[in-house]
C-alpha positions in Angstrom: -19.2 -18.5 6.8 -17.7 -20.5 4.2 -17.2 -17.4 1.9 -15.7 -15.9 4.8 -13.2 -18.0 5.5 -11.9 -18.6 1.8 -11.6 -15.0 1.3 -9.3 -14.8 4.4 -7.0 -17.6 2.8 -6.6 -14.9 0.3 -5.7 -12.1 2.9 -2.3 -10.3 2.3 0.2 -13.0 4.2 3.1 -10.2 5.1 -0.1 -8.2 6.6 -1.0 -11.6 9.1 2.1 -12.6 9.9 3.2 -8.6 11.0 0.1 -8.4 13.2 0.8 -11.8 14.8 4.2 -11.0 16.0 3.4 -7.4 16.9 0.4 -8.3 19.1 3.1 -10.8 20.8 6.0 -8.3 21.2 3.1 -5.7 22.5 2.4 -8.2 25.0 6.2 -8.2 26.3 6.7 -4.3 25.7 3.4 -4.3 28.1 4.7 -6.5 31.0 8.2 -4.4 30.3 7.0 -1.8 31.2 4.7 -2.1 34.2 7.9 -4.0 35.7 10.1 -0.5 34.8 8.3 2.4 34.3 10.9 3.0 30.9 9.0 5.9 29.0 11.3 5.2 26.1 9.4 1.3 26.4 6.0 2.7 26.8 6.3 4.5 23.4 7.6 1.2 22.0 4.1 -0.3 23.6 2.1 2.2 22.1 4.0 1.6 18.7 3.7 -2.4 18.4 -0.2 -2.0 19.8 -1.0 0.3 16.7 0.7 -1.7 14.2 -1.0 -4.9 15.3 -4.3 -3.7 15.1 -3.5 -1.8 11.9 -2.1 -4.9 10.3 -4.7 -6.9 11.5 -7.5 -5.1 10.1 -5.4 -4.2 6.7 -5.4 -8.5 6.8 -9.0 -8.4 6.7 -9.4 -5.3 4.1 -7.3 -7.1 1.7 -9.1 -9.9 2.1 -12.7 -8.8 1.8 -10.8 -6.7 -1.7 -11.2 -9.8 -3.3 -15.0 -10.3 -2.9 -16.2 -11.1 -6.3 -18.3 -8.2 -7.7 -22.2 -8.2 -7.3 -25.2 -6.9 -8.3 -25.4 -3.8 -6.3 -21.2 -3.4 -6.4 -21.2 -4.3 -10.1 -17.1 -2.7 -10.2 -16.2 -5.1 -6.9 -14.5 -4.4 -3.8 -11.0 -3.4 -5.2 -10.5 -0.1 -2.9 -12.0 -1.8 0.3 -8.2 -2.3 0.9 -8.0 1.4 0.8 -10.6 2.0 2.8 -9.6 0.2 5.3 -6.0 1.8 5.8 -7.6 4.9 5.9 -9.2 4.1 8.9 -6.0 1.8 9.9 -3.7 4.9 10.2 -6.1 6.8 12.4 -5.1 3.9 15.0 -1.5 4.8 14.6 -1.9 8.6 14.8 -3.4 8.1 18.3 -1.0 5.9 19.0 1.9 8.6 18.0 0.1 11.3 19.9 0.3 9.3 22.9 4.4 8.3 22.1 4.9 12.2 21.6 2.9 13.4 24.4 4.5 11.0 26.9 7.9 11.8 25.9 7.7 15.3 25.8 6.6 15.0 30.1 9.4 12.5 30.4 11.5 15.1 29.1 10.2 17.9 31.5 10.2 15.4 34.4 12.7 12.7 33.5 12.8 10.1 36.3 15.1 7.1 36.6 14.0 3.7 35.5 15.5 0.3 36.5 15.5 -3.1 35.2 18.1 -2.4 32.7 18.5 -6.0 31.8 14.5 -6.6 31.0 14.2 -3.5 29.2 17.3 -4.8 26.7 16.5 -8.3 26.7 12.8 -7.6 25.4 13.8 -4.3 23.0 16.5 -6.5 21.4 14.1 -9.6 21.2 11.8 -7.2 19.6 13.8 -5.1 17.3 14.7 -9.2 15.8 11.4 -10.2 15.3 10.9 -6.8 13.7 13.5 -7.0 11.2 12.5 -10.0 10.3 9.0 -9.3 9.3 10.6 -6.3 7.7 12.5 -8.2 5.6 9.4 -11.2 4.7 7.8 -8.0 3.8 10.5 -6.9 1.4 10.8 -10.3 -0.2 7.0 -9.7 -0.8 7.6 -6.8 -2.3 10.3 -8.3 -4.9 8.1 -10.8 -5.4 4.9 -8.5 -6.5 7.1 -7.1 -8.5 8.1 -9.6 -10.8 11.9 -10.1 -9.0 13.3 -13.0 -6.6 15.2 -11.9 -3.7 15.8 -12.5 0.0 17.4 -11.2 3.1 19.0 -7.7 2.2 19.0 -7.9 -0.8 15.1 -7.8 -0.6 15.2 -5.5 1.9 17.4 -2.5 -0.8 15.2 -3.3 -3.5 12.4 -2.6 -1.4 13.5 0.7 -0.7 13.8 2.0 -4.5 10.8 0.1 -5.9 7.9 0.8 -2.9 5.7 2.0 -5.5 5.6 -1.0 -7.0 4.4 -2.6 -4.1 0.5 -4.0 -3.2 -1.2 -0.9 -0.9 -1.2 -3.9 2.3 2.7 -5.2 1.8 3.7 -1.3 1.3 1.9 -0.2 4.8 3.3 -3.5 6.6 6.8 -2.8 4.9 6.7 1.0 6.3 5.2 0.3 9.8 8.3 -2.6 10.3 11.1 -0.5 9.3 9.8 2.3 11.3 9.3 -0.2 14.4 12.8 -1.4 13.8 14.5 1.7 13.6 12.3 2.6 16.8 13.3 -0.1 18.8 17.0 0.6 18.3 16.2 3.8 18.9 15.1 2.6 22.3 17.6 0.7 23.1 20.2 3.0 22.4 18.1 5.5 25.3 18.3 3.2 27.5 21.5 2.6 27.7 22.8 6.7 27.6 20.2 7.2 30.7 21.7 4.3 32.8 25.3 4.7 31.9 25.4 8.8 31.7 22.6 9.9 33.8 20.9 11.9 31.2 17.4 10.5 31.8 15.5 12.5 29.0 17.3 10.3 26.6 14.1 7.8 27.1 12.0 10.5 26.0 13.6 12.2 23.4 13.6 8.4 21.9 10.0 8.3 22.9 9.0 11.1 20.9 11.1 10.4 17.8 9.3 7.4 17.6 5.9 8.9 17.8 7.6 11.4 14.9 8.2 8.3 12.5 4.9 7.1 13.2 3.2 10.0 12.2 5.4 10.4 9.1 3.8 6.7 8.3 0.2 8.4 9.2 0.7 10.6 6.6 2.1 9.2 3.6 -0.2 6.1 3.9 -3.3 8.2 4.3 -2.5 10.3 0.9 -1.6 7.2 -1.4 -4.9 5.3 0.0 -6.6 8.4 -0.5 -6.0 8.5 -4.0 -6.8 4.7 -3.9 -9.9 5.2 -2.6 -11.0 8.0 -5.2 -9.5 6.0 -8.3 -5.8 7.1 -9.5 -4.3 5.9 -12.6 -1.6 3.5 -12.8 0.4 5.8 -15.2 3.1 2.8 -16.0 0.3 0.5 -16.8 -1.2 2.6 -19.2 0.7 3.3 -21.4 2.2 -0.3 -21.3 -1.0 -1.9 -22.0 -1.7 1.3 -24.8 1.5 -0.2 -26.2 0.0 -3.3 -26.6 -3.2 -2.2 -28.1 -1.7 0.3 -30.4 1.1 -2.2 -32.4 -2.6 -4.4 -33.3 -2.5 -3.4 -36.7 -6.9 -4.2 -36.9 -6.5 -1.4 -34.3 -6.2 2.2 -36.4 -6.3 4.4 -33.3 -7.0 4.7 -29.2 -9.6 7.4 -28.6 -9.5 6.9 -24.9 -7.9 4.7 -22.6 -7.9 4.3 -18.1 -6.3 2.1 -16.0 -7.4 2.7 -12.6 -6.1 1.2 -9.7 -8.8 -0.9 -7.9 -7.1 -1.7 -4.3 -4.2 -4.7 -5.4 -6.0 -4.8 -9.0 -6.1 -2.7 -12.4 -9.6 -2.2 -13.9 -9.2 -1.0 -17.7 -11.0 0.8 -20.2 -10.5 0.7 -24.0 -12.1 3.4 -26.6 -10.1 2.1 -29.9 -11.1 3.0 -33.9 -11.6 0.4 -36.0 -11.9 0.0 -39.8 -15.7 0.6 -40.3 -15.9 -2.0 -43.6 -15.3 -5.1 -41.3 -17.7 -7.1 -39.9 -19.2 -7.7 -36.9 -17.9 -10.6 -36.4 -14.4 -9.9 -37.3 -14.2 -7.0 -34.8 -15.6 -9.2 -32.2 -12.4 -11.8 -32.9 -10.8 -8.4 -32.5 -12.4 -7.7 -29.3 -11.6 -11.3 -28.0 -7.9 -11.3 -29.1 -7.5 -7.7 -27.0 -9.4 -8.8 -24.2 -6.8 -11.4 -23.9 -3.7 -9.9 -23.7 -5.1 -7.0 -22.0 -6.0 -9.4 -19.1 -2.4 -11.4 -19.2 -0.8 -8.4 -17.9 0.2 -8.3 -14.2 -2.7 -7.1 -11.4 -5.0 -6.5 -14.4 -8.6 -8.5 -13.0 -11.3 -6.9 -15.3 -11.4 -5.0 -18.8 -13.9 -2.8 -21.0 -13.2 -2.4 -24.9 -15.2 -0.1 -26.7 -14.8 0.2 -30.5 -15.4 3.2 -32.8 -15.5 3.8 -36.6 -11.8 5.2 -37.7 -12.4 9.1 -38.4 -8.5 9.2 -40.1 -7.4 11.7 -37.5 -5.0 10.3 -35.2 -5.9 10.7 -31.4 -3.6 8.6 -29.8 0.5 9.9 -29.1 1.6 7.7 -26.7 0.4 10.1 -24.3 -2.5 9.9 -21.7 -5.3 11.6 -21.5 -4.1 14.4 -19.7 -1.3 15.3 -21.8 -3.4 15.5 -24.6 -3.9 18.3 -26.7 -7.6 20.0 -26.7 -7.9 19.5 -30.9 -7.2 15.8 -29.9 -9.1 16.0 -26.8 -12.5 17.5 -28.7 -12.4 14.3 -30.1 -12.8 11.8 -27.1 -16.1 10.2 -27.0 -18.2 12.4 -24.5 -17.0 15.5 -26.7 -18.2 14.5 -29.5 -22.0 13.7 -28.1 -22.1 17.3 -26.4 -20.9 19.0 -30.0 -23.5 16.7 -31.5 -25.9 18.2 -29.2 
């Protein structure tokens, strides 16, 4: 239980605080609701329920990502984070269904809707809290990527550098400004249904707001997905290749991965060596790597492999697969299956 709790203290924050406050403006969106009937504030409902859950359970995933590795999961639990969002987002797409389908029979049968006043008072209160998880969530981001800002400022370097951004802040960043933009969205029907009489304002908002949602659906299931099978961290590796190749006990880089694992970078070295030193020297080699391999930013766990120099440069600058296939017959595996 212990273990438990500790790894929770170690859950994504932005992910905790955005499923606190949406299970408390769901709550009000709810009570809104049965008190008017506002289509436009049942699709808000349906939103804020789907995010809480899916932030609440992307708190968890990111927390249990940090397990320490064990016998039987030797590599960890790196893409648990992953896994978990892809299950997250199938909560949201039933969630949009239900914002689409709704709207779609308001708009066939639109009926009028009172309490004007409750449906603004709790759509403005919400749309606040909203933007201002939004923009925790973009200070988050700035701040896992290396930069310090706040409020807007945040919030447009957010926008440009998402990619940059931890899988559980990225999903909690996209779910807010969708919920945002949705609840204005809202409120703006509303107010054209009571003030013009066009009543199918409420559910074209409705199903534009099940629309963003499923846009979120998708492009959170496809970058998990690639999470969850392993995708490279392009940047990184040829960053950290960099690094390795300017050792000058280093004479070339037969092969070399960084793979995302959930929030962390697992990487694997295959470098050439001069074949005259001695064990122990390329072990202060190894050592001396290992180090500044691990000092860069997300990287938890490296592998260095060394082989003899053959005095035929492998390594461009280029990864693996821009290599060419004379340089590529020389990675590792090729050479075993030639030998064979």
């Amino acid at each position: 239980m212990k273990d438990i709790l500790r790894l929770l203290k170690d859950g994504n924050k932005p992910s905790l605080l955005a499923g606190t406050v949406n299970a408390a403006i769901a709550i009000l969106k709810a009570v809104a609701y049965m008190l008017t009937g506002n289509v436009a504030m049942f699709a808000e409902t349906m939103h804020s329920l789907g995010d809480a859950a899916n932030q609440f359970f992307v708190y968890i995933g990111s927390a249990l990502s940090k397990k320490a590795p064990t016998p039987n999961f030797p590599n960890g639990f790196g893409r648990v984070v992953n896994l978990v969002c892809l299950g997250a987002v199938i909560i949201v797409g039933i969630m949009s269904y239900e914002a689409v389908k709704e709207g779609w029979h308001h708009v066939l049968n639109p009926t009028e809707t009172s309490g004007l006043l409750i449906n603004l008072s709790v759509l403005g209160l919400a749309t606040l809290l909203e933007f201002t998880v939004l923009l925790k969530a973009s200070k988050e981001i700035a701040h896992e990527s290396g930069q310090v800002h706040k409020g807007l400022k945040a919030f447009y370097y957010s926008l440009t550098h998402l990619n940059k951004a931890k899988p559980a802040t990225k999903l909690v960043f996209m779910e807010d400004m969708v919920a945002t933009i949705g609840g204005l969205l809202a409120f703006i029907a509303v107010l054209v249904a009571h003030f013009t009489g066009f009543l199918q304002a409420e559910g074209i908002a409705s199903m534009m707001i099940g629309i963003m949602m499923f846009y979120v659906v998708g492009r959170v299931f496809l970058e998990n997905a690639r999470g969850a099978i392993g995708e490279t961290d392009e940047e990184m590796l040829n960053h950290i290749a960099q690094i390795i190749a300017k050792e000058p006990d280093i004479k070339d880089i037969q092969r070399i991965e960084v793979i995302k694992e959930g929030e962390y970078l697992h990487v694997e070295v295959v470098a050439e060596v001069d074949p005259t030193k001695t064990v122990a020297y390329i072990d202060d080699v190894r050592d001396k790597l290992m180090s500044l391999i691990l000092k860069q930013k997300g990287v938890r766990e490296a592998l260095i492999s060394f082989d003899e120099d053959d005095g035929i440069k492998t390594w461009q600058g280029l990864n693996d697969t821009t290599m060419t296939e004379e340089t590529r017959r020389k990675l590792p595996e090729n050479k075993k299956q030639r030998a064979k």
